[in-house]
GUPA-340608 format. One record per residue (C-alpha): residue in three letters; x, y, z. Coordinates in Angstrom, 1 decimal. Last residue first. Example, Ala and Ser with C-alpha at 12.3 -4.5 7.8 and 13.67 -1.06 7.14 Angstrom:
BEGIN
<rec res="SER" u="13.7" v="-1.1" w="7.1"/>
<rec res="ALA" u="12.3" v="-4.5" w="7.8"/>
//
This chain:
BEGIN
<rec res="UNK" u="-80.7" v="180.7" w="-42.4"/>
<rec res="UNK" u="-81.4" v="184.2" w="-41.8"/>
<rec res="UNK" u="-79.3" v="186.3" w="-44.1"/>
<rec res="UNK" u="-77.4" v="188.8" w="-43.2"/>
<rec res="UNK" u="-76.7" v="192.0" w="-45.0"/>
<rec res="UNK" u="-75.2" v="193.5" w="-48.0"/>
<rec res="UNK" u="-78.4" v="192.2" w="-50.3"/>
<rec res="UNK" u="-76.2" v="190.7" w="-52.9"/>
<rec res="UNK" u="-73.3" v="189.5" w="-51.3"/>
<rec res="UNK" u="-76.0" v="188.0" w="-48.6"/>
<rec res="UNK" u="-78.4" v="186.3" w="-50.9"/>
<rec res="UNK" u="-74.8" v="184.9" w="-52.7"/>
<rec res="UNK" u="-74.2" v="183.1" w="-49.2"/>
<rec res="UNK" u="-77.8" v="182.2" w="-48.6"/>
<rec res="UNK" u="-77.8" v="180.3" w="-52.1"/>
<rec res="UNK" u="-74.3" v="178.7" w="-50.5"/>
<rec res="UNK" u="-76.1" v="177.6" w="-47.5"/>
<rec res="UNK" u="-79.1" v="176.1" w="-49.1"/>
<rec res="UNK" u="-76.8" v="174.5" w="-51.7"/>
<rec res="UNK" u="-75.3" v="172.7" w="-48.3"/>
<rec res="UNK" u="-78.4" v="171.3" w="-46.7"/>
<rec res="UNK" u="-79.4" v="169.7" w="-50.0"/>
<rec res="UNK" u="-76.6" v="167.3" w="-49.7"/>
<rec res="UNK" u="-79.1" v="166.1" w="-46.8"/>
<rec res="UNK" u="-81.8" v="165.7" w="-47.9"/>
<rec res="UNK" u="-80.8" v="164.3" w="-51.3"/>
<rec res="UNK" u="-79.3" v="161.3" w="-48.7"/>
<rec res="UNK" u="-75.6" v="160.5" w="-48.3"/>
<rec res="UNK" u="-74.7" v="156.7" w="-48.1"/>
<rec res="UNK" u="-74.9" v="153.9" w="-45.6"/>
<rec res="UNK" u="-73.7" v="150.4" w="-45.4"/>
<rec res="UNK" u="-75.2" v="148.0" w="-43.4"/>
<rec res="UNK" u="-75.6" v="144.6" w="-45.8"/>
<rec res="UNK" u="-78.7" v="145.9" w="-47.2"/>
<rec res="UNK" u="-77.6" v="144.9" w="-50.9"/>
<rec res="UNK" u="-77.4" v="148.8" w="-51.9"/>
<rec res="UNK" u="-76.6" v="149.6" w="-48.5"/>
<rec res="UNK" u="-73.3" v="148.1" w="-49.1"/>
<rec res="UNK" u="-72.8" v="149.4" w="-52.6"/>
<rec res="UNK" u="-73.0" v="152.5" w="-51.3"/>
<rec res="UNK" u="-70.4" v="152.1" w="-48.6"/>
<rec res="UNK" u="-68.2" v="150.8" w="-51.0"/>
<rec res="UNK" u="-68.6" v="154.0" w="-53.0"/>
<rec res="UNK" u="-68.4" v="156.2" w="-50.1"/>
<rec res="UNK" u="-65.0" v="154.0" w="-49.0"/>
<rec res="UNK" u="-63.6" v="154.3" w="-52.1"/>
<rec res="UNK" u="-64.2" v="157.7" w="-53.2"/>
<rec res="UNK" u="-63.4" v="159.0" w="-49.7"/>
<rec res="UNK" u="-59.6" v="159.6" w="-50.6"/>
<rec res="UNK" u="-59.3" v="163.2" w="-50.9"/>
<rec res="UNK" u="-60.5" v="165.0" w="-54.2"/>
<rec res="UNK" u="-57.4" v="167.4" w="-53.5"/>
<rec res="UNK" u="-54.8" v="164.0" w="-54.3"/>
<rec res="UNK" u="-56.2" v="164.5" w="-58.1"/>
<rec res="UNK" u="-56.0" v="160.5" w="-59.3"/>
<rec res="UNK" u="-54.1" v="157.5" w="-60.7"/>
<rec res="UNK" u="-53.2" v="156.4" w="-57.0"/>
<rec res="UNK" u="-55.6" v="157.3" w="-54.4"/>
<rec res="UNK" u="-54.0" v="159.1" w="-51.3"/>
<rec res="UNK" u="-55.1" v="157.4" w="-47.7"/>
<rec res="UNK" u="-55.3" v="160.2" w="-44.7"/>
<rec res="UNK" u="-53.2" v="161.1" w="-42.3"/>
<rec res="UNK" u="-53.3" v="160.7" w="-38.7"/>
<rec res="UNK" u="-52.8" v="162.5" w="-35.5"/>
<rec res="UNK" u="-49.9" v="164.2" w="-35.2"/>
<rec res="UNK" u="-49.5" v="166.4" w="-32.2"/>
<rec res="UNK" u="-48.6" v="170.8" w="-32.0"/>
<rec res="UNK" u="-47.0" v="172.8" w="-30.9"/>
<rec res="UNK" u="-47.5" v="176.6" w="-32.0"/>
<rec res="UNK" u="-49.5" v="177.3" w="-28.7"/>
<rec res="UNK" u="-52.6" v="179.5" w="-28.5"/>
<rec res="UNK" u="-55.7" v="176.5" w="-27.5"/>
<rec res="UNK" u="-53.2" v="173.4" w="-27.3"/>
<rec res="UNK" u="-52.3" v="171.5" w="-29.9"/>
<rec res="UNK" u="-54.1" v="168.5" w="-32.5"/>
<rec res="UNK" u="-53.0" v="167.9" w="-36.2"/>
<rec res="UNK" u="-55.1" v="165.9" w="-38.8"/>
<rec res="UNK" u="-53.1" v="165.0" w="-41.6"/>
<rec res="UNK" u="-54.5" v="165.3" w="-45.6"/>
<rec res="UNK" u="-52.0" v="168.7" w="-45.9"/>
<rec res="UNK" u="-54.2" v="170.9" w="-43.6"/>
<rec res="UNK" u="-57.0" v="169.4" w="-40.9"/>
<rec res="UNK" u="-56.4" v="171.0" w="-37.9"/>
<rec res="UNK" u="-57.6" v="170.6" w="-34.0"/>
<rec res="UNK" u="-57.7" v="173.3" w="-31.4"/>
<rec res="UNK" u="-58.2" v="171.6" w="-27.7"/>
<rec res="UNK" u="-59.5" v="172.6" w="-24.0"/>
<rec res="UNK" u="-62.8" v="175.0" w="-25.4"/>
<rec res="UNK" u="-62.8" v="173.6" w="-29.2"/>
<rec res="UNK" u="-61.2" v="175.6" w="-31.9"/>
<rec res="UNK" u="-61.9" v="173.4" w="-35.5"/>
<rec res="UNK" u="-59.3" v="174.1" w="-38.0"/>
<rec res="UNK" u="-60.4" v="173.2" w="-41.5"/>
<rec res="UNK" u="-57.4" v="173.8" w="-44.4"/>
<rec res="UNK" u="-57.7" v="172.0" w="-48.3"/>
<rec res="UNK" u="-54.7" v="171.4" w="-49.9"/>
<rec res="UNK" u="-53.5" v="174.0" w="-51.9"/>
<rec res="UNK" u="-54.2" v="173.7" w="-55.7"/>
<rec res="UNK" u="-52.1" v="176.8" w="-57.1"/>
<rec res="UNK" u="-51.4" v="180.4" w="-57.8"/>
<rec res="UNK" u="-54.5" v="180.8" w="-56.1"/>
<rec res="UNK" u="-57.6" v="182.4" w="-57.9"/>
<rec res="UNK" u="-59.9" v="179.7" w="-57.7"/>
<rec res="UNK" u="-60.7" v="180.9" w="-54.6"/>
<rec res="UNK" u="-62.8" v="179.8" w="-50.8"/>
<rec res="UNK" u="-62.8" v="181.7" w="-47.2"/>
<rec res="UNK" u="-65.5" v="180.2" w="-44.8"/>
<rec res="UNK" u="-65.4" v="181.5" w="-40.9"/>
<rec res="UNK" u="-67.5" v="179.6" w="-38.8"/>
<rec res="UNK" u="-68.8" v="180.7" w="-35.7"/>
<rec res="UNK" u="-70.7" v="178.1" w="-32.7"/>
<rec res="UNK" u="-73.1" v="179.6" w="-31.0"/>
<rec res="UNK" u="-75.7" v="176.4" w="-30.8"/>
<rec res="UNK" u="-77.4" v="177.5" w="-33.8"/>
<rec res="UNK" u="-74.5" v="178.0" w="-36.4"/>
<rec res="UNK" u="-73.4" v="181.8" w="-37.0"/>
<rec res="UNK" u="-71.5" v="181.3" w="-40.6"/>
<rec res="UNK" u="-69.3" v="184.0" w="-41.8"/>
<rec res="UNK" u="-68.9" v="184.1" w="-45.4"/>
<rec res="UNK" u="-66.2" v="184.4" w="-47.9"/>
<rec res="UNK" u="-65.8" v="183.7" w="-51.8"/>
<rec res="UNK" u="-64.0" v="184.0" w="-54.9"/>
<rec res="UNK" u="-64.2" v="182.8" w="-58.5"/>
<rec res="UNK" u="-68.2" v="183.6" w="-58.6"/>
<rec res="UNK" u="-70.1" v="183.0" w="-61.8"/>
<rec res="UNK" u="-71.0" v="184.7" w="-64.8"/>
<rec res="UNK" u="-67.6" v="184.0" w="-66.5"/>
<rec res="UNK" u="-65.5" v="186.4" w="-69.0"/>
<rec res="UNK" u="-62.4" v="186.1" w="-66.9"/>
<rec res="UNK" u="-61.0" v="189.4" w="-64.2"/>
<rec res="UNK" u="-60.0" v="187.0" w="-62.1"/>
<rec res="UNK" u="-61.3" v="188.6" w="-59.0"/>
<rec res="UNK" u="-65.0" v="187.6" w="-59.9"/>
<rec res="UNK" u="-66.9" v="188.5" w="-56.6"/>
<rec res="UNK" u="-68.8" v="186.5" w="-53.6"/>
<rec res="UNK" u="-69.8" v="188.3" w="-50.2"/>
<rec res="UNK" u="-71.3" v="186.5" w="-47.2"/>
<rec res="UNK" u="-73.3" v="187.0" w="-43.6"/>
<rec res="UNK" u="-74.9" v="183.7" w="-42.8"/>
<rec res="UNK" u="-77.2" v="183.0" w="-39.8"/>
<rec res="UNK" u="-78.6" v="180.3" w="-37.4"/>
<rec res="UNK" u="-77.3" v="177.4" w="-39.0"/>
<rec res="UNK" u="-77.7" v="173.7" w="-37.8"/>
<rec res="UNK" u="-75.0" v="171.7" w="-37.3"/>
<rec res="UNK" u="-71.2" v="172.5" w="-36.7"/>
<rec res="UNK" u="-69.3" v="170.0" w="-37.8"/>
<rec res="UNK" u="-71.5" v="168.7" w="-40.4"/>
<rec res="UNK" u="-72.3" v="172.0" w="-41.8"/>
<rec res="UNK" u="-68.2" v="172.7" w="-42.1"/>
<rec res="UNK" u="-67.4" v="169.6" w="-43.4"/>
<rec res="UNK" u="-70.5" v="170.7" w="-46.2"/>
<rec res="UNK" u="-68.9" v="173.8" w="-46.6"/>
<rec res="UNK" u="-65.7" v="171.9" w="-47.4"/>
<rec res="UNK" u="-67.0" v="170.0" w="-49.8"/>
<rec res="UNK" u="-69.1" v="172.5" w="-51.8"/>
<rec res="UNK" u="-65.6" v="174.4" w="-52.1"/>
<rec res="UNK" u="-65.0" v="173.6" w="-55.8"/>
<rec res="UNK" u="-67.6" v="173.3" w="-58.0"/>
<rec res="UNK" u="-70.5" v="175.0" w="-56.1"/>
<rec res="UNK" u="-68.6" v="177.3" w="-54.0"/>
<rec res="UNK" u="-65.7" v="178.1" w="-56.8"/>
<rec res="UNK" u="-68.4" v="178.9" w="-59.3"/>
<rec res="UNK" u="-72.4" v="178.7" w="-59.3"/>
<rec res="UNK" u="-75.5" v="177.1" w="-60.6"/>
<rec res="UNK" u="-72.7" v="175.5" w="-63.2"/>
<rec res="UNK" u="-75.2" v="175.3" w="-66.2"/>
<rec res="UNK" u="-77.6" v="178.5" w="-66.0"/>
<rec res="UNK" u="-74.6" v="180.4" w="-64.2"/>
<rec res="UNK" u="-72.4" v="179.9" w="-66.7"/>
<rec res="UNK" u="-69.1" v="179.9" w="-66.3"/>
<rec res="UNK" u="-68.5" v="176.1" w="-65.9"/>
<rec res="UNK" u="-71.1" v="175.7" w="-68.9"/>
<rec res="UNK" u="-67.7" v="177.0" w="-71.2"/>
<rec res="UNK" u="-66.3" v="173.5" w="-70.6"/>
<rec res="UNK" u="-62.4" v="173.7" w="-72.4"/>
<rec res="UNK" u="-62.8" v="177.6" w="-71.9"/>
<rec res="UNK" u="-63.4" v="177.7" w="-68.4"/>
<rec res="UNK" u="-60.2" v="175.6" w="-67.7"/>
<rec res="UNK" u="-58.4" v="177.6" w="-70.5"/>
<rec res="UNK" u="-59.0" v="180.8" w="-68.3"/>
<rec res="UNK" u="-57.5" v="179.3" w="-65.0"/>
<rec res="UNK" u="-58.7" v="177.3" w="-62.2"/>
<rec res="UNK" u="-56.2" v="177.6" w="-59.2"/>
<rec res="UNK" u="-57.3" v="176.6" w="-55.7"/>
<rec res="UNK" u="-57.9" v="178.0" w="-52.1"/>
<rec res="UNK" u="-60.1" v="176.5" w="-50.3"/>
<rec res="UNK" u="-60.2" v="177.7" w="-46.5"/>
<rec res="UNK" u="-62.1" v="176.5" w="-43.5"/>
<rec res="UNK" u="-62.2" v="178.5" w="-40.2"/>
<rec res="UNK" u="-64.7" v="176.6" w="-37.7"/>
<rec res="UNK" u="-65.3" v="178.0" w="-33.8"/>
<rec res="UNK" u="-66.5" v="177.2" w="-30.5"/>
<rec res="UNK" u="-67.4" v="173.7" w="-30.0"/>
<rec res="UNK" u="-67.3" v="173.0" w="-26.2"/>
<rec res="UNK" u="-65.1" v="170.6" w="-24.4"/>
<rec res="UNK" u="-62.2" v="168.4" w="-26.2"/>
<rec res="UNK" u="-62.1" v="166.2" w="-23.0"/>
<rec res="UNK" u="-65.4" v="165.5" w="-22.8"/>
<rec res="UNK" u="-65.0" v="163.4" w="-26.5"/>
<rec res="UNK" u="-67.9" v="163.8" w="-29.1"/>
<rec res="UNK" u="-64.6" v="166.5" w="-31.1"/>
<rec res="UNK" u="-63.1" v="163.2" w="-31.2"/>
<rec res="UNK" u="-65.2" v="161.0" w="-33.0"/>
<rec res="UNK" u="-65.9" v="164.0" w="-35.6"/>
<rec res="UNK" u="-61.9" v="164.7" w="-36.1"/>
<rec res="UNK" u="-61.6" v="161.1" w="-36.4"/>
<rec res="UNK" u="-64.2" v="160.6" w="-39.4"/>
<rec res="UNK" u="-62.5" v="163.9" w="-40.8"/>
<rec res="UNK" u="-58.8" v="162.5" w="-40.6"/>
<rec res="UNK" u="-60.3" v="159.2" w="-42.5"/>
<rec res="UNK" u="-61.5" v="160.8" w="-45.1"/>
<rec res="UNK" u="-65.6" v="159.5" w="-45.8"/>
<rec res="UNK" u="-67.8" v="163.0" w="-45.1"/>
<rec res="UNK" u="-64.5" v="164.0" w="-48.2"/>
<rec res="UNK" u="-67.1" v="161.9" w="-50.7"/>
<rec res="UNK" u="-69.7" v="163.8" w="-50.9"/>
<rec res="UNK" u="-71.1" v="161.5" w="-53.8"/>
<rec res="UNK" u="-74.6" v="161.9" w="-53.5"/>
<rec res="UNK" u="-77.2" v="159.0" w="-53.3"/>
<rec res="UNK" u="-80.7" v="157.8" w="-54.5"/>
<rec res="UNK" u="-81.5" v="154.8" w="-53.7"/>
<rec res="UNK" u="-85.0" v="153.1" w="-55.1"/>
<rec res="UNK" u="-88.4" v="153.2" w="-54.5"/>
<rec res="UNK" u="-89.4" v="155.0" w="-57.5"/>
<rec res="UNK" u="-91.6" v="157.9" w="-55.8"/>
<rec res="UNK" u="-89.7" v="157.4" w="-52.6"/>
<rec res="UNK" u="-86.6" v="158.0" w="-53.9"/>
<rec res="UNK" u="-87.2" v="160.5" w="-56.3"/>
<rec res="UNK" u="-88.6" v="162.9" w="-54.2"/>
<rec res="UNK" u="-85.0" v="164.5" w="-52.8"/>
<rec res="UNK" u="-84.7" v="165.0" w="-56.3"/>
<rec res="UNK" u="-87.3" v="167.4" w="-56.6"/>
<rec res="UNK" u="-86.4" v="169.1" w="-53.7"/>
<rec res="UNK" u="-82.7" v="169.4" w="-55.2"/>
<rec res="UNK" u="-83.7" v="171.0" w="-58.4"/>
<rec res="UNK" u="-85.3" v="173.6" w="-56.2"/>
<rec res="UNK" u="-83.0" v="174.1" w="-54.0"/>
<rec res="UNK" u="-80.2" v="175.4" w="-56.7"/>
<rec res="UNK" u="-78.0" v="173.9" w="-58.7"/>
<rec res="UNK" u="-78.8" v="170.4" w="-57.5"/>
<rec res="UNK" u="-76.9" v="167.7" w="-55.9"/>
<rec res="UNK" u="-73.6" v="169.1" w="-56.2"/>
<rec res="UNK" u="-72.2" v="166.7" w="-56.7"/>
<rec res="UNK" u="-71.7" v="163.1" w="-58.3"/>
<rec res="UNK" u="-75.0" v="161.2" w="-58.3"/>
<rec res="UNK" u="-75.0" v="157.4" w="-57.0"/>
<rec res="UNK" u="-78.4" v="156.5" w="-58.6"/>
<rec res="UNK" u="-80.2" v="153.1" w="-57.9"/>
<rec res="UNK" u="-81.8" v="152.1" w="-61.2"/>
<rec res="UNK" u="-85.5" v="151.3" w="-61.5"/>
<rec res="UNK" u="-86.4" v="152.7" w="-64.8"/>
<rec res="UNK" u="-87.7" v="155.9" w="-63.5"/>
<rec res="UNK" u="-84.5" v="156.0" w="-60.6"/>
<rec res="UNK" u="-82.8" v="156.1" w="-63.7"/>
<rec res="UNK" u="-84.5" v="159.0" w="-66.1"/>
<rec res="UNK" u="-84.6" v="161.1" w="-62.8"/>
<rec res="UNK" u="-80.8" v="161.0" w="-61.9"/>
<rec res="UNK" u="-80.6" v="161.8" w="-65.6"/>
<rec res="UNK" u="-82.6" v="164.9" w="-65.4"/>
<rec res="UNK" u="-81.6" v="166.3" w="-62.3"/>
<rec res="UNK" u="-78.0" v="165.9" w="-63.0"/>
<rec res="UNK" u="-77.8" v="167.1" w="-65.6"/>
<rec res="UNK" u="-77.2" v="171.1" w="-65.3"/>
<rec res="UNK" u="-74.3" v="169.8" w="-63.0"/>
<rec res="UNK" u="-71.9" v="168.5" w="-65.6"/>
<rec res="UNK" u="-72.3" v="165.1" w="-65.8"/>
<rec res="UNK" u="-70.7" v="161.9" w="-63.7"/>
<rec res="UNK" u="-73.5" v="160.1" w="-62.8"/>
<rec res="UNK" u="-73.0" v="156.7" w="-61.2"/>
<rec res="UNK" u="-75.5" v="154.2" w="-62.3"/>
<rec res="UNK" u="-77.2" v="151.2" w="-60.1"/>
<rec res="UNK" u="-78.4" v="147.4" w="-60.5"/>
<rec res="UNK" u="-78.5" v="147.9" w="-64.5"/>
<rec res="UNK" u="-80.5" v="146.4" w="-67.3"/>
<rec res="UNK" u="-79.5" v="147.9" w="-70.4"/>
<rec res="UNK" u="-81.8" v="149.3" w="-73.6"/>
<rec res="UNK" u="-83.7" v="151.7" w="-71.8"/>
<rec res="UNK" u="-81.6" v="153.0" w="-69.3"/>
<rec res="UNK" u="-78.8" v="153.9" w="-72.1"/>
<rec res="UNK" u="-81.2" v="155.0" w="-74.7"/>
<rec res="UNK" u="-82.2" v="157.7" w="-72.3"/>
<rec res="UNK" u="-78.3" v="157.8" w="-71.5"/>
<rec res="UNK" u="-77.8" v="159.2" w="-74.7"/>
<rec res="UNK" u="-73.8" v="158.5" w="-76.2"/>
<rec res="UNK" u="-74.2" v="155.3" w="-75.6"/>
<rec res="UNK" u="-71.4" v="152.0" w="-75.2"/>
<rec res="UNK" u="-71.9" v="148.6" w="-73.6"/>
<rec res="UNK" u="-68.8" v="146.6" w="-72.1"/>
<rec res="UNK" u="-66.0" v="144.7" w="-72.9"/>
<rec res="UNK" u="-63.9" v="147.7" w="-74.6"/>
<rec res="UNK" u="-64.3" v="151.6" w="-72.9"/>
<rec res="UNK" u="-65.8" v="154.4" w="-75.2"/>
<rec res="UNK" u="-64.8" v="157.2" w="-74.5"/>
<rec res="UNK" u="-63.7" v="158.3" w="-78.7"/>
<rec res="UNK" u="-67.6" v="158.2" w="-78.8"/>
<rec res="UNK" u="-67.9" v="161.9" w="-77.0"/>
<rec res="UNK" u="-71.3" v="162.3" w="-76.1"/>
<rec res="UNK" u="-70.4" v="159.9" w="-73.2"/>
<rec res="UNK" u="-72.4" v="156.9" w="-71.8"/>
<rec res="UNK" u="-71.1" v="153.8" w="-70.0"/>
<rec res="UNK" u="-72.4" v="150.4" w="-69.8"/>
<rec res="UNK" u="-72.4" v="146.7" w="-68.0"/>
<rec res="UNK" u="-69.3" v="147.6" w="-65.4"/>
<rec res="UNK" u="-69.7" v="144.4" w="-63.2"/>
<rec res="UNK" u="-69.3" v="144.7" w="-59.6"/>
<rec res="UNK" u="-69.0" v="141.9" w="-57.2"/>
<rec res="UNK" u="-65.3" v="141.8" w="-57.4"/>
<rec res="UNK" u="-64.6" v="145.3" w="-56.6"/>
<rec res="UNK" u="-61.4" v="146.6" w="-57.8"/>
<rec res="UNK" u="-62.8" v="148.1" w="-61.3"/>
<rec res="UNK" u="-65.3" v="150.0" w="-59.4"/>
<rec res="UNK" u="-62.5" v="152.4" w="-57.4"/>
<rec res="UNK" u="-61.2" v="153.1" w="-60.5"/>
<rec res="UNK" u="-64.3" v="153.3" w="-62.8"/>
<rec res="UNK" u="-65.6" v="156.1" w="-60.2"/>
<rec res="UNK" u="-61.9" v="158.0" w="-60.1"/>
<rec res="UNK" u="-61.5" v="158.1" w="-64.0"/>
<rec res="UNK" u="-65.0" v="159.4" w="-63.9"/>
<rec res="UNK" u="-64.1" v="162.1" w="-61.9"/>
<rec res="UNK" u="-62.5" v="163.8" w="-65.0"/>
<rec res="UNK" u="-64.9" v="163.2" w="-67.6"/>
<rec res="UNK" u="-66.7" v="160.5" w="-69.0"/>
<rec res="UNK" u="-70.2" v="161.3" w="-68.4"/>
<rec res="UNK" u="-72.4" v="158.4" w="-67.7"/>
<rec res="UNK" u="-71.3" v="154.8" w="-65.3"/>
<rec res="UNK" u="-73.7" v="152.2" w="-65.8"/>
<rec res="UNK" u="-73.2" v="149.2" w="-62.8"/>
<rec res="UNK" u="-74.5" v="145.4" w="-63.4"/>
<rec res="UNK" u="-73.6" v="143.8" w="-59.7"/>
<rec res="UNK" u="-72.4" v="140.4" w="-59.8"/>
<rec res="UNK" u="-74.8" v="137.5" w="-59.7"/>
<rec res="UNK" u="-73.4" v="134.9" w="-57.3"/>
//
């Protein structure tokens, strides 16, 4: 059986977690990768450092795009032109109207286009969904999800585009938090309203936000409460607790927790998988969203995160920083 001919471009940090997670599948060959940087180069396989040149010269089955966000649109493009299925890391776009232009590619090259949101995969998430669809958890009431990380001077210095605004589209929401305000959209569905403020509390010489918070009024009455930093003296693992009518649930520390509404006990669930050889805050949903791509990929029932709907989260965060500027809601 053929195997798979996979391009991986941009050789940066989540790379290392892509060519991971590819290395262990049989089917999949790794034919190419592209980095501006030629000391990346990996042995036994093709080598670019322009991933025009890349799509023209090798014939791939899909690419993984790994570049720093003002590149996505035009490399995602560049494949899905020469017939290669795109699994694009986030955020989709920096800003709607990148992503509604990528949302077309599918259908005007016929092939997949994909985003890595790979936390839609951990396994405590997956339960938390099946069981917040069980009677006995009763009515969705409220989200609070908190990011709190720690990016420092020299982390905007080493990659200057993740201050500016132009190349990032944004800061600690768009690099950092976009995951968990996408949990939080999938939890709690369609937005009604968003009230928000976003500032620079670091005091660096970056154009976009280090901190942000925003109250989210979802359709069906639900309230979120978003509160996300990369001012933290450290990487804290990502908290989402969900307060249901008969249950409160809690996702903190990669283990999903369950008590009573008010009490301090509380149950065990599950935890979730932690990838060797890589950051434990990406969560373990590499694998299983790459598998899963690959799966739909050969239409054997796998499926994978539409432009669509990454797109729903940029929306939210644009409305976050409409809010911090205007000082008032903003209708979703």
């Amino acid at each position: 059986m053929r195997k798979v001919r996979v391009g991986l471009v941009g050789c940066g940090t989540v790379f290392r977690t892509h060519l991971q997670q590819l290395r262990e599948m049989k089917e999949i060959e790794i034919a190419a990768v592209c980095d501006i940087d030629e000391s990346k180069r990996l042995p036994d396989c093709g080598f670019y450092t322009d991933y025009h040149e890349m799509a023209r010269q090798e014939t791939l089955d899909a690419v993984h795009i790994c570049l720093p966000h003002y590149l996505h649109e035009d490399a995602a493009r560049t494949f899905a032109a020469a017939g290669i299925a795109v699994l694009c890391e986030k955020p989709v776009g920096m800003n709607l109207e990148q992503c509604a232009r990528m949302a077309q590619l599918e259908q005007q090259y016929g092939v997949m286009v994909a985003v890595c949101m790979q936390n839609r995969w951990n396994r405590t998430f997956c339960r938390l969904q099946e069981l917040l669809r069980e009677p006995e958890s009763g009515k969705l009431l409220g989200i609070k999800a908190i990011a709190a990380w720690n990016r420092t001077l020299e982390y905007y210095q080493a990659s200057p585009w993740r201050g500016e605004m132009a190349h990032a589209g944004g800061g600690c929401m768009m690099n950092q938090a976009v995951h968990t305000l996408d949990l939080m959209l999938c939890l709690g569905g369609e937005v009604a309203s968003v009230s928000g403020q976003i500032c620079r509390l670091s005091g660096y010489p970056i154009e976009v936000e280090d901190t942000a918070c925003a109250s989210i009024t979802f359709a069906n009455g639900c309230k979120g409460l978003f509160f996300g930093s990369v001012v933290n003296a450290s990487n804290a693992s990502i908290e989402i607790e969900v307060y249901c009518e008969h249950v409160t649930y809690c996702i903190k520390d990669y283990t999903l927790w369950r008590s009573a509404p008010g009490s301090s006990d509380r149950e065990r669930i599950l935890s979730d998988d932690v990838l060797a050889e890589t950051k434990a805050y990406y969560g373990a949903g590499h694998r299983a969203l790459i598998h899963d791509f690959y799966r739909a990929l050969a239409g054997a029932g796998g499926h994978y995160v539409t432009v669509e709907s990454a797109s729903r989260v940029i929306r939210l965060i644009e409305d976050i920083g409409k809010s911090s500027a205007r000082q008032a809601a903003v209708e979703f």
